[in-house]
C-alpha positions as CSV (number, residue, x, y, z in Angstrom):
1,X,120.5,63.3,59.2
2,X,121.5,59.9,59.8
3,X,121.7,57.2,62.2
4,X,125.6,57.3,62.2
5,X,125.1,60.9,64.1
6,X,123.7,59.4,67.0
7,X,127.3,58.9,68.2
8,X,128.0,63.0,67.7
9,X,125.2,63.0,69.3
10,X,125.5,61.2,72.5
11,X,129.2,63.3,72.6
12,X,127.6,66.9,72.3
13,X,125.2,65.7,74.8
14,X,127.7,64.6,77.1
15,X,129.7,67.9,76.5
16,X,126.7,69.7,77.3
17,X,125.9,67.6,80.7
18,X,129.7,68.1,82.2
19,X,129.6,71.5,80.8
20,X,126.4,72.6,83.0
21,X,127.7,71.0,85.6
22,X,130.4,72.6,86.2
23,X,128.9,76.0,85.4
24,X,126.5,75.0,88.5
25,X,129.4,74.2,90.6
26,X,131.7,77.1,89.9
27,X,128.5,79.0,91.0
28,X,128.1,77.5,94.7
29,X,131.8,77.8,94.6
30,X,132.1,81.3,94.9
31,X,130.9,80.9,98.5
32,X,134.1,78.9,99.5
33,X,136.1,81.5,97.5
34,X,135.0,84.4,99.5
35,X,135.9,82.3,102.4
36,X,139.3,81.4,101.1
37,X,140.0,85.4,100.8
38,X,138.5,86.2,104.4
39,X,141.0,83.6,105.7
40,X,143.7,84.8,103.5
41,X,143.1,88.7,103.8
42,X,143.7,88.1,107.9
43,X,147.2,86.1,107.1
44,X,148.6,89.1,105.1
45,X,147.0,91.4,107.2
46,X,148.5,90.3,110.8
47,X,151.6,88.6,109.0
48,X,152.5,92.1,107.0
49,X,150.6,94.8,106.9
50,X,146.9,96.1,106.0
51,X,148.0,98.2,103.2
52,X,149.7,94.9,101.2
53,X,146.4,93.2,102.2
54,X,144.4,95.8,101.0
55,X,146.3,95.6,97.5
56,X,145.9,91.8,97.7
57,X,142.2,92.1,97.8
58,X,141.9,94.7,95.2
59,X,144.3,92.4,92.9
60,X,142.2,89.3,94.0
61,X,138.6,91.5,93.5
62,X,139.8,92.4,90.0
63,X,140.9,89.3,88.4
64,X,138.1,87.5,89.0
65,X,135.7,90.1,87.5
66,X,136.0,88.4,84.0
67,X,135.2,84.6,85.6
68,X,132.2,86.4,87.6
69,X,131.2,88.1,84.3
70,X,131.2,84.4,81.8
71,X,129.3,82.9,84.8
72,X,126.9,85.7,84.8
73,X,126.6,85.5,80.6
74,X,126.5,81.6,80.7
75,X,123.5,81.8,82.6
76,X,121.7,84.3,81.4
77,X,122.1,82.3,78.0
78,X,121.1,79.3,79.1
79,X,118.2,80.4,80.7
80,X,116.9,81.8,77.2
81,X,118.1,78.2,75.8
82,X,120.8,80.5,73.4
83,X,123.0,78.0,74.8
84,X,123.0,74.4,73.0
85,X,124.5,71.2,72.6
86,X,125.9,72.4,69.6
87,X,127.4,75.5,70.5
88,X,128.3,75.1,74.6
89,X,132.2,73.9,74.2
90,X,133.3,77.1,74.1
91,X,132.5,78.2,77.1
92,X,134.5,75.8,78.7
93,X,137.7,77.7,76.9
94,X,135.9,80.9,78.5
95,X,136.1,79.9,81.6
96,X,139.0,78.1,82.2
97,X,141.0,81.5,80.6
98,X,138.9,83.5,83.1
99,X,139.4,81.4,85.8
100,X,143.5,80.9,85.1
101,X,143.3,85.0,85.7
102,X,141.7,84.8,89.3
103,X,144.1,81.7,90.4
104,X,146.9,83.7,89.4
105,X,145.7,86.3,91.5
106,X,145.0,84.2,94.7
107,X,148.3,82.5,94.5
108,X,150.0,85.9,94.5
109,X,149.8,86.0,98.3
110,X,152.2,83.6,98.7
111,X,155.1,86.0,97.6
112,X,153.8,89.2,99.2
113,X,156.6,90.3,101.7
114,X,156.3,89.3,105.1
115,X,160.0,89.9,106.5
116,X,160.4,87.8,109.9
117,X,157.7,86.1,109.4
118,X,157.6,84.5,105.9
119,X,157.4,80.9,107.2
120,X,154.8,81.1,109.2
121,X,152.5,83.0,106.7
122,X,153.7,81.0,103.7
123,X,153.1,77.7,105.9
124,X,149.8,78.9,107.1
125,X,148.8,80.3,103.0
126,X,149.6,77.2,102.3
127,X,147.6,75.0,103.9
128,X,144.8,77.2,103.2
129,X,145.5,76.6,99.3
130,X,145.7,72.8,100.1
131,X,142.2,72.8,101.8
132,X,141.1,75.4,98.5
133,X,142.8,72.6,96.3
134,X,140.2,69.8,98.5
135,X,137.4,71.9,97.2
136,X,138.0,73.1,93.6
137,X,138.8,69.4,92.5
138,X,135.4,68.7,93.6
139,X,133.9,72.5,92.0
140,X,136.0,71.5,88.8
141,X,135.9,67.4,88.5
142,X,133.8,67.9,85.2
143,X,136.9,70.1,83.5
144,X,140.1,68.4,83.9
145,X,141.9,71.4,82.2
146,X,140.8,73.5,84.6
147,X,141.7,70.8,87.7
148,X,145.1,70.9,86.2
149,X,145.7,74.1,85.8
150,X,144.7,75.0,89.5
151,X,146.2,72.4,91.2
152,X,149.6,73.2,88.6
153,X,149.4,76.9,90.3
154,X,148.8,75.9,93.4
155,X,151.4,73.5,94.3
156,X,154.2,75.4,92.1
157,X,153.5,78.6,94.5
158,X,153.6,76.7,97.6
159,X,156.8,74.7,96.3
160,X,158.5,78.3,94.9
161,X,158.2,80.0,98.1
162,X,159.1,77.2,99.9
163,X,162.8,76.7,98.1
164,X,163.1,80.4,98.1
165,X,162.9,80.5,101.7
166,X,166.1,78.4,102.3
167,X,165.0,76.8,104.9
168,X,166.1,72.8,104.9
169,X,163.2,71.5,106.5
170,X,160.8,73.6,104.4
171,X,162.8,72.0,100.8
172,X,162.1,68.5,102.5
173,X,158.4,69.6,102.9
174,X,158.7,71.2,99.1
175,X,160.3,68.3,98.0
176,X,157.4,65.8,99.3
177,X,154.5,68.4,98.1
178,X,155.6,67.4,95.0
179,X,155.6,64.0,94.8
180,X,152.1,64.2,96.7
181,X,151.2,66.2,94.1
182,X,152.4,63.9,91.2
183,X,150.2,61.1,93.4
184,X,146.8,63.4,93.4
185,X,147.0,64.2,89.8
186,X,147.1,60.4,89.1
187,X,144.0,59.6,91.3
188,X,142.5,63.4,89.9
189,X,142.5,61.6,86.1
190,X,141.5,58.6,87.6
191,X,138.1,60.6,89.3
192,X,137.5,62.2,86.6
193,X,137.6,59.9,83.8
194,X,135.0,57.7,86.2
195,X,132.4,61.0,86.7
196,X,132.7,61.4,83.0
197,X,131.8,57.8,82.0
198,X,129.4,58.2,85.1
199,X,127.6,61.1,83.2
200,X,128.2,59.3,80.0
201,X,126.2,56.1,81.6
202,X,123.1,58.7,82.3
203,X,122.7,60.0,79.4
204,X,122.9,56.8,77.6
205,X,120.5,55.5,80.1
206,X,118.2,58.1,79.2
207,X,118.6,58.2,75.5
208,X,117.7,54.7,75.4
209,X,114.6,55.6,77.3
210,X,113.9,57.5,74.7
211,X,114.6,56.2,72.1
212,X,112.8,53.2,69.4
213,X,114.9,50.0,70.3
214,X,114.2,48.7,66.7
215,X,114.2,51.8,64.5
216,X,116.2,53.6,66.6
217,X,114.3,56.8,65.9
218,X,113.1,58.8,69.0
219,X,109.6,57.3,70.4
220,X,106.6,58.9,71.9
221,X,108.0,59.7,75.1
222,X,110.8,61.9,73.1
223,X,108.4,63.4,71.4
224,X,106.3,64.7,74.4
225,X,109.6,65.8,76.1
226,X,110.8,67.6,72.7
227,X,107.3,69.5,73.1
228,X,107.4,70.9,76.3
229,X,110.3,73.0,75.4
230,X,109.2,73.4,71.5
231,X,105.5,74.3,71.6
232,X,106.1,77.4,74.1
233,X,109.3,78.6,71.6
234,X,107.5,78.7,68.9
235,X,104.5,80.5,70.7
236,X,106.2,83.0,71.7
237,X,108.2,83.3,68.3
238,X,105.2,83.2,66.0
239,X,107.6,80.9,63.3
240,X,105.5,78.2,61.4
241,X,106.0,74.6,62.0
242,X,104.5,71.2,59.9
243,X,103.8,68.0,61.1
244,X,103.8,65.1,58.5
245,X,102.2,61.8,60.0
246,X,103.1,59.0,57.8
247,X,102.6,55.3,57.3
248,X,103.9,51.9,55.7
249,X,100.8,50.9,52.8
250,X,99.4,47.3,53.1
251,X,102.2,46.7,55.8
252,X,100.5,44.0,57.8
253,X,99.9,42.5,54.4
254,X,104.0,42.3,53.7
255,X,104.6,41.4,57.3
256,X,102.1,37.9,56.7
257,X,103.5,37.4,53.1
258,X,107.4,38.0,53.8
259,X,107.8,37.5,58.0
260,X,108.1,39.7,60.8
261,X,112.0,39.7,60.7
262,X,111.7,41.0,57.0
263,X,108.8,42.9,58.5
264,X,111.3,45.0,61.2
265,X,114.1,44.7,58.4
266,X,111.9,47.0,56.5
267,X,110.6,49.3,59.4
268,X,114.4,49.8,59.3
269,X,114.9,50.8,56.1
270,X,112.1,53.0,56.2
271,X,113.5,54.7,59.1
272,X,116.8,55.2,57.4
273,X,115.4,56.6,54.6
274,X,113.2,59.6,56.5
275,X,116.7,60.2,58.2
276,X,118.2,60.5,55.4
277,X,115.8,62.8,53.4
278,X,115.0,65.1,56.5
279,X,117.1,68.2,58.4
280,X,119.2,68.1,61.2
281,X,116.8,70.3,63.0
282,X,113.6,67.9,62.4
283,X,112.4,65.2,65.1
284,X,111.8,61.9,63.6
285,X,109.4,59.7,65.7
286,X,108.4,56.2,65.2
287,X,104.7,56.9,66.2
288,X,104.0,52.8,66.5
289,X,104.2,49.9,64.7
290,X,104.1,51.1,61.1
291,X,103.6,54.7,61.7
292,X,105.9,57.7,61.8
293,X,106.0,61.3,62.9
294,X,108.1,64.1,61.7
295,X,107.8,67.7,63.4
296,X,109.2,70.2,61.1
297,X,110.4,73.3,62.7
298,X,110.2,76.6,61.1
299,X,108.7,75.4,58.2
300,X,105.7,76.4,56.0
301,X,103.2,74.2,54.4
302,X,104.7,74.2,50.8
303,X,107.9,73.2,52.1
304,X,106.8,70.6,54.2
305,X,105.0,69.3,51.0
306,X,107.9,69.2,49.2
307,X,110.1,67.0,52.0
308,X,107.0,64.6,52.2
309,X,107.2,64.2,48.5
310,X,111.5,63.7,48.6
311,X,110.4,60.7,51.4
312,X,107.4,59.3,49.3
313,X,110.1,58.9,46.3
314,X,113.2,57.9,48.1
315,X,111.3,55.0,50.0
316,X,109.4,54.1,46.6
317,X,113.2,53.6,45.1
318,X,115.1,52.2,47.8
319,X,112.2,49.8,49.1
320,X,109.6,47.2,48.5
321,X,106.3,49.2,49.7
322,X,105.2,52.7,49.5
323,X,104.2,55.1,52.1
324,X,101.3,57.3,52.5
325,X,101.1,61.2,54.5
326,X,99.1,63.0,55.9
327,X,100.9,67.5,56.2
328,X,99.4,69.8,58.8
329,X,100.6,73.4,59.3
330,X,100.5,74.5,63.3
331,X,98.3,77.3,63.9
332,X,98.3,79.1,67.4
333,X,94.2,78.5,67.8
334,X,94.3,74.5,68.0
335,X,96.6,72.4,70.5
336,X,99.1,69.5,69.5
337,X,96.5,66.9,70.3
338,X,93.9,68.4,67.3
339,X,97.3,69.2,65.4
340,X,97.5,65.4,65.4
341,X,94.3,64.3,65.2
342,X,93.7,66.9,61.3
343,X,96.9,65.4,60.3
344,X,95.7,61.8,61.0
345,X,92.5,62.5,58.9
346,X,94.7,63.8,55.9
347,X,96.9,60.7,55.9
348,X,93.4,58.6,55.9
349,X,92.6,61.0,53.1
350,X,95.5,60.0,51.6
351,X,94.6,56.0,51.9
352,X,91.1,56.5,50.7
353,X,92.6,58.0,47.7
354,X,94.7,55.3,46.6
355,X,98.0,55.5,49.0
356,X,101.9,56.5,48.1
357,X,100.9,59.7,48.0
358,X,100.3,63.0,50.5
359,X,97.2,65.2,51.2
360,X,97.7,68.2,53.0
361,X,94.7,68.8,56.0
362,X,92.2,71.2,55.3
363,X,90.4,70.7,58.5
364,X,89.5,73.5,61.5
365,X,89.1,73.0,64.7
């Protein structure tokens, strides 16, 4: 794990934000799509007949069952946190193929035959679809595919039937649909590239909240956030986890001989280096001022041992001090404070014995 990852980082994240959002909005949207049916259902109904609207429905019903079923399965998923940063942009594909299936469906009732009085049903369908169109750019504004796609289907099934209808004055009105629609999909790209850097601001507003403005690790406040979803997890799953509290030796004794910039210069380096030695999957926390924190998920003792020993060396090579650690193994009986507290006494353990070295806590509590 590096520093250069943050940047991957910051994009998953955003993924994962816009992603959720529109998951959440698709689900409140399913109350404007029944409405859009009601409405629609009475146009085919009293415009041709109840048997075509009956087939509509059932055409309608079915090919939203697979959108209804990846909303149903996204949720489910998230709410047992199977569902990641990591792993979420696929399920934007799943939905936007699921959801292409229920717009062809809706748009199908523009060429359903309604004899005399095709204009008026296909006028009336079609300003229903434009006030639809109002509300799934707002249900969709995180997914431009998806905008695209709905607002493509829409307008070509209103301009289609339009021109097929031969009507001149309903080719003008086709003719400057079209146009209005090349206009909205300029200001739609427009919206949406805003709400994305919108979301994009947030999250960078809240990473730098949470993260160490000099070491760029994450600080305290990241840690105690990381924990509230962590500590219960692992509960539940009864998997082992290590903490390793380390610190810089004699560092207020470099910092007075060499200067505090060379002092944060090396709080850097140090930083790069547990970055560099550690998993993807462990959080690194700069604990304050020359201290540091790694959790070590699903991880026992002996290999915790092992990663505190790669750190020891790599900062002993690529630096001018030497760090010592202090390696605790979570057990269910004791909370994260006394976690801390028997892996601060092993790293003083570890001072006492001479530094740039680790001792593994043998305390109870």
């Amino acid at each position: 794990m590096t520093i250069e990852d943050s940047q991957s980082g910051k994009n998953q994240e955003l993924d994962f934000e816009r992603i959720r959002i529109l998951f959440d909005n698709v689900k409140f949207g399913y109350l404007g799509v029944v409405s859009s049916v009601t409405l629609l259902y009475f146009v085919v109904a009293n415009y041709s007949s109840i048997e075509f609207a009956k087939i509509w429905l059932l055409v309608v019903s079915i090919t939203n069952i697979p959108r209804i079923i990846v909303s149903i399965l996204f949720a489910k998923r998230m709410k047992t946190r199977t569902i990641t940063r990591h792993n979420i942009r696929p399920w934007e594909r799943y939905m936007t193929l699921s959801a292409t299936v229920a717009y062809l469906g809706f748009v199908s009732v523009m060429f359903l035959p309604y004899g005399a009085n095709a204009t008026v049903a296909a006028s009336i369908c079609a300003f229903a679809f434009m006030i639809m169109a109002t509300g799934g750019v707002l249900v969709l504004s995180t997914s431009l595919p998806q905008i695209m796609i709905f607002m493509g289907l829409v307008m070509l099934a209103i301009v289609c039937r339009f021109l097929l209808l031969g009507d001149s004055l309903l080719v003008v009105v086709a003719f400057i649909f079209f146009l209005g629609y090349i206009q909205l999909i300029r200001l739609i790209i427009r919206q949406h590239q805003i709400l994305i850097e919108n979301i994009g601001l947030k999250i960078e507003h809240k990473l730098v909240a949470l993260i160490d403005p000099l070491t760029k690790l994450g600080n305290r406040r990241r840690l105690y956030l990381y924990l509230e979803k962590f500590l219960p997890a692992s509960e539940r799953s009864g998997h082992p986890f290590c903490l390793i509290l380390l610190d810089i030796d004699h560092f207020k004794k470099y910092n007075d001989s060499m200067g505090h910039n060379a002092g944060d210069e090396m709080l850097i380096n140090v930083a790069n280096v547990m970055l560099e030695c550690s998993r993807n999957q462990d959080l690194v926390i700069r604990y304050g001022g020359e201290e540091f924190l790694i959790v070590l998920p699903l991880t026992n003792i002996e290999d915790a041992e092992v990663l505190a020993e790669r750190i020891r060396i790599a900062v002993k090579l690529k630096t001018d001090v030497t760090i010592s650690a202090g390696i605790v193994e979570y057990h269910d009986h004791i909370n994260f404070e006394q976690l801390l507290e028997m892996a601060d006494k092993a790293l003083y353990s570890a001072k006492k014995k001479g530094r740039d070295r680790h001792v593994v806590s043998t305390s109870s509590c």
